[in-house]
Steps between C-alpha positions, in 0.01 A plus 500: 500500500758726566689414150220602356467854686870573420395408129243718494707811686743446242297564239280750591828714566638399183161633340550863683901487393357469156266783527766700606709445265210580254364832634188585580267402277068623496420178696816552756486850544374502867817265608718767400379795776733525723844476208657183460674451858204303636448228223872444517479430890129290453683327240829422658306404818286299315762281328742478795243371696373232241854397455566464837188284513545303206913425595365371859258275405635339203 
């Protein structure tokens, strides 16, 4: 169960790496509010967390 949750972490901060890296788009114009700082930090929490999940409980 928890593989799975570090899965899924992973790629939903992959996903909001890859809007980043896109820009801000009609449909993802609210995400980018507050500048850029904040998806980086969601994102890098969000895939050091599933990785640390995943790596424990492989």
């Amino acid at each position: 169960m928890k593989k799975t949750i570090g899965v899924f972490l992973i790629l939903i901060g992959s996903c909001l790496a890859f809007i980043m890296k896109v820009g801000p788009a009609k449909e993802t114009a609210w995400m980018f509010i507050y500048g850029i700082w904040p998806l980086i930090l969601i994102a890098g929490i969000l895939l050091i967390t599933g990785l640390v999940l995943y790596n424990r409980n492989r």
